[in-house]
N, C-alpha and C positions, 0 to 999 in steps of 0.2 A: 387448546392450541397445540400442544404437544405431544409425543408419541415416543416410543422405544425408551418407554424405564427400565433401567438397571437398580436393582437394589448391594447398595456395599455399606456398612456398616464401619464404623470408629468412632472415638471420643468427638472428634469435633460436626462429624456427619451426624451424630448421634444427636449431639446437644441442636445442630439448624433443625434437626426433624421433629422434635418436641415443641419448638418453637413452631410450629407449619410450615418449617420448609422445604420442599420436596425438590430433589438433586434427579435430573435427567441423562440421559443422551441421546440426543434429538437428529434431523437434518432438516436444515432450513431451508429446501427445496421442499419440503411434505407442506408444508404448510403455505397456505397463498395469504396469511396475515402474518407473516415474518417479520416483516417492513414498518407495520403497520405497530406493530409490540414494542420493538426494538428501538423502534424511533421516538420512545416514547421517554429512555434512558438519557440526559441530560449530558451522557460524555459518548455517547454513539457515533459513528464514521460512518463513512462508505464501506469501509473492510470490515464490518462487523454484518453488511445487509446480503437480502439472497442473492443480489444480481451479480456482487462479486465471486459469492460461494458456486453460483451455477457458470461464472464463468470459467473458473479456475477448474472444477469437474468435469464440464464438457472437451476443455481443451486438454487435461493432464488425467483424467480417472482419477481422480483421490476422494475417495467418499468422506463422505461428513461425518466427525463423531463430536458434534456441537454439544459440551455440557453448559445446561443453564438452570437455574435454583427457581422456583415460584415457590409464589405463597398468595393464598388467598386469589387464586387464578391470575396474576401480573407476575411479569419480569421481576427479579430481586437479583440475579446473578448470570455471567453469559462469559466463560469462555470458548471462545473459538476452534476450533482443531479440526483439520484435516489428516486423515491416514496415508501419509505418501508410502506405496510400493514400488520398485523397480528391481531390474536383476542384476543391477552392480548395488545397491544396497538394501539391508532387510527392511522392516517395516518402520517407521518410527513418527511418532506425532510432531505435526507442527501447527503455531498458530500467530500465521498462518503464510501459509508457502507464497514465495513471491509478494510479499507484503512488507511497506515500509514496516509500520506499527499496527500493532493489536493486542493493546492493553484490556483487560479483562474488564466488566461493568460489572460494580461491584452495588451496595448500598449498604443504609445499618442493620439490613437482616444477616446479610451475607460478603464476606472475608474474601478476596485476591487467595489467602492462605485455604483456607477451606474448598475455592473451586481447584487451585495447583492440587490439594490431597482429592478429591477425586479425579482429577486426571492423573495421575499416577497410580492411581489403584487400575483406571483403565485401562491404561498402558499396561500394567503387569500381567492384566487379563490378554490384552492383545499380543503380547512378544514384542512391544517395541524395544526398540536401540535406544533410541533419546527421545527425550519432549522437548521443544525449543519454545521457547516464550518470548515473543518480540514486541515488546514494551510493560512496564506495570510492576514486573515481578523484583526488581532489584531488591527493592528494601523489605519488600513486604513478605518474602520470603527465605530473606537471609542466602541470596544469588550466589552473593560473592560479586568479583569486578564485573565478570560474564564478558561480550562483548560492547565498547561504547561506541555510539553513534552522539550526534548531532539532530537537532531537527529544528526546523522553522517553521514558524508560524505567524500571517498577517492579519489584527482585525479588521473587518472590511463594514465597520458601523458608522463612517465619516462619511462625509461625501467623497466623488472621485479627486474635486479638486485638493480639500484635506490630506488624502491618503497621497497623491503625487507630491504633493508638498514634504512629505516625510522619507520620500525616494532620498537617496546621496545623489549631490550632484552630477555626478558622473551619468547614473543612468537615468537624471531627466535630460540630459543632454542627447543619451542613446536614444530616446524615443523620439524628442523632438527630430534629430536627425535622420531617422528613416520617416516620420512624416512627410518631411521636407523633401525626402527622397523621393514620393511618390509610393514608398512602399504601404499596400492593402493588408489588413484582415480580414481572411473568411471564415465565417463561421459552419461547421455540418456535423452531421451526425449520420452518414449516407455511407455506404461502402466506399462512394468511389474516393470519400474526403479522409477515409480512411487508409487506402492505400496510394494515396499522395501523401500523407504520412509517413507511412512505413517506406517507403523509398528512402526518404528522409535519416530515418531510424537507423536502418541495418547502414549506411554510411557512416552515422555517427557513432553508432554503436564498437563497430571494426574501428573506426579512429581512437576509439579509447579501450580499447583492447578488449572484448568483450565481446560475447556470439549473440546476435539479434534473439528476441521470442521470434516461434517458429509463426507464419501468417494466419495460421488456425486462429492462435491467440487474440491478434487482433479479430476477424473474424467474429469471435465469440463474444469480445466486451463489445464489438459495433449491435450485435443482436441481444444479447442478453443487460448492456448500461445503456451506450446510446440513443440507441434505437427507443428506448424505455424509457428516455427522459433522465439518466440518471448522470449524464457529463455530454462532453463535446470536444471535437476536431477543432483548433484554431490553428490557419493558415497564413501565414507570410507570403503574399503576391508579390513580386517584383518583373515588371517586365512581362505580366501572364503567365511568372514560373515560379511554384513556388521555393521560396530560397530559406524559410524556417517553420516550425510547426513545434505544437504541443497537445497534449489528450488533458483536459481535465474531468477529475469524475465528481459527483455530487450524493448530496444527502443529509437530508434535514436542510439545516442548514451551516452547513459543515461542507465545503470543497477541497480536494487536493490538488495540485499540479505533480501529474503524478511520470508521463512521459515527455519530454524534450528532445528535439533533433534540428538539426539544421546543415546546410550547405555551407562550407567551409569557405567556397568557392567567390561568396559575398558575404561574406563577415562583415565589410566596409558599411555595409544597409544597413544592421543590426536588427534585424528581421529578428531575433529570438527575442529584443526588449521588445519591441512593441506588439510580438504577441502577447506577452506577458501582462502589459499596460492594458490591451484592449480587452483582457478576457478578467480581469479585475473590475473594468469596468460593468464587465456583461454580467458576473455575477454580483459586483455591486447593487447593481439595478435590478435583479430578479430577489433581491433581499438575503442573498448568504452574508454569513457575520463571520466567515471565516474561510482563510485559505492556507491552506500546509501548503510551505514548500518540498516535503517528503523528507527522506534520513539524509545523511551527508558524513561520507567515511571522514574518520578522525584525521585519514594522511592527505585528505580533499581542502589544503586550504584554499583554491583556487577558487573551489564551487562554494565551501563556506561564505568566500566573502563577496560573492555576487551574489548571495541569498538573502547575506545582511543587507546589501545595498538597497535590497526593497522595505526596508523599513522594520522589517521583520525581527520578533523574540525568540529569542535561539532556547532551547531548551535539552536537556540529556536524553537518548535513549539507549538501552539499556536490552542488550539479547543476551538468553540464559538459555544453560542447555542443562539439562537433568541424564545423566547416565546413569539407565537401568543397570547394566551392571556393575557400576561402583557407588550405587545408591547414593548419589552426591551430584553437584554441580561441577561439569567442566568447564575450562576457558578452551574456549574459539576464536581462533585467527578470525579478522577480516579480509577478504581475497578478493577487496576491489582494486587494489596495487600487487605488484609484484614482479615473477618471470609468466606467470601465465598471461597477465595482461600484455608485456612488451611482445609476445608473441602472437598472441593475437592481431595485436594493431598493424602488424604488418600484412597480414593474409587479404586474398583479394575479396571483395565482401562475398561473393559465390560464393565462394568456401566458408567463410564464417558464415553463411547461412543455413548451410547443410550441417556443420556443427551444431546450431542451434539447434536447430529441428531433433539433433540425434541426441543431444545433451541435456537438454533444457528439464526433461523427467525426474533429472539425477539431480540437478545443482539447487532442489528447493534448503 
């Protein structure tokens, strides 16, 4: 299965390797049974598979320096990393860029702590600035506070009517009332269900202060998820227009809801619940046992408690950042509030689109 060994040695590399375990670094693009391996690990995502790794590549260049531990030819350990360059900043590891979460898959051959000490040794080899670790690493390697996030998560092993039942009043009332409305869900995975989307998007995006992904991006996850069976476009119809939309991506049996947008313009519809309702259903019924709601900044209680309202178990996440040159863990603002946002929000989305597009390199 794998390819591009690195050999580094230390106490703890030393002692997995007596044991048979052999430390890589790989890219999960070289390999057409990536999916097929990885899916095989009990806490695996979508953000751990190649279709996100080839998305994020095609659309930004950042090669893959994927470490992962075998033993006896299987999986036993898989941090994630990509190498972001740009020329407003040096090189630095991240795992992984534009991603909620990407906790490490660990087992009893192989340590959270032992894949963090070879990615630092690889780092030192590469010149990076920092390694960012977005979920897993808090305790398991003595982080510190690092950045904290929120996350939710709903199980989807009830039936549909069970799981509505468990809604807050509030939004079984939202859904019944765009039913009532008339308002549709369409389901695609086409280009075009795609950039009825993103129209969506970059509106909503600019309304909360913040520069849309450039359309490359979408683009790349319609060809490289979509398209591949690995999520889907749900559409909000009202009137033959759509007025709300979400992307969700898949794997195993593991879903996220990963992008959200809608028209402000009919809020009244509630077009973003019952997409929400109808695409729970759809992977209800195709057999997923679970749906992330994604992370949820700490100064978000807004979106926090619409996340709760679907029933959902909230849980910590936890982003750490490693400074090579102060050999130590720093803390990191979050900059999903602030003056850049209030700024943003007012620009006309044109322009926050062509910011994206010039930006989006820099801000993993």
């Amino acid at each position: 299965m794998m390819n591009s060994s690195t050999t580094l040695t230390s106490p703890e590399i030393a002692a997995h390797a007596a044991a048979g375990v052999e430390f890589r670094i790989v890219d999960p693009l070289a390999d057409a049974d990536w999916d097929t391996t990885v899916s095989k690990h009990p806490d695996a995502t979508f953000f751990h598979s190649a279709s996100w790794a080839a998305t994020l590549k095609e659309t930004y260049g950042f090669p893959c320096r994927y470490i992962v531990a075998m033993k006896n030819g299987e999986l036993r350990g898989l941090l994630p990393i990509m190498e972001a360059r740009s020329w407003l900043q040096r090189a630095r590891g991240v795992s992984l860029p534009f991603t909620d979460e990407c906790p490490p898959l660990v087992s009893p051959d192989v340590s959270a702590e032992s894949l963090f000490e070879f990615a630092v040794r690889e780092g030192n080899l590469r010149g990076w600035k920092y390694l960012e670790l977005r979920g897993g690493y808090d305790c398991a390697v003595n982080a510190g506070p690092g950045t904290p996030f929120l996350g939710h998560r709903l199980a989807l092993i009830s039936s549909s009517s069970e799981i509505f039942e468990k809604f807050e009043s509030a939004v079984r009332r939202a859904v019944r009332k765009a039913e009532r409305a008339g308002v549709t869900v369409r389901f695609g995975t086409d280009l075009q269900s795609v950039r009825a989307y993103y129209r969506l998007h970059c509106r909503t995006r600019t309304r909360h202060g913040a520069p849309p992904q450039p359309f490359r991006f979408f683009q790349s996850l319609c060809q490289r998820v979509l398209e591949a069976g690995h999520g889907f476009v749900a559409l909000a119809i009202y009137n033959e227009k759509p007025i709300a939309g979400a992307v969700f991506l898949q794997f195993a049996r593991r879903a996220i809801y990963k992008f959200s947008a809608s028209d402000e313009r009919s809020q009244e519809h509630r077009g973003a619940n019952v997409v929400i309702w109808k695409a729970i259903c759809k992977l209800a019924d195709a057999g997923a046992a679970e749906l992330n709601f994604g992370k949820t900044s700490m100064s978000n209680e807004g979106l926090r408690r619409f996340k709760q309202g679907w029933g959902t178990e909230e849980y910590p996440i936890h982003y750490a950042r490693y400074s090579f040159a102060r050999r130590s863990f720093v803390k990191v603002d979050d900059l999903a509030s602030g003056a850049q946002a209030r700024a943003f929000a007012v620009l006309p989305v044109i322009v926050s689109k062509w910011i994206g597009r010039a930006v989006y390199p820099h801000l993993n």
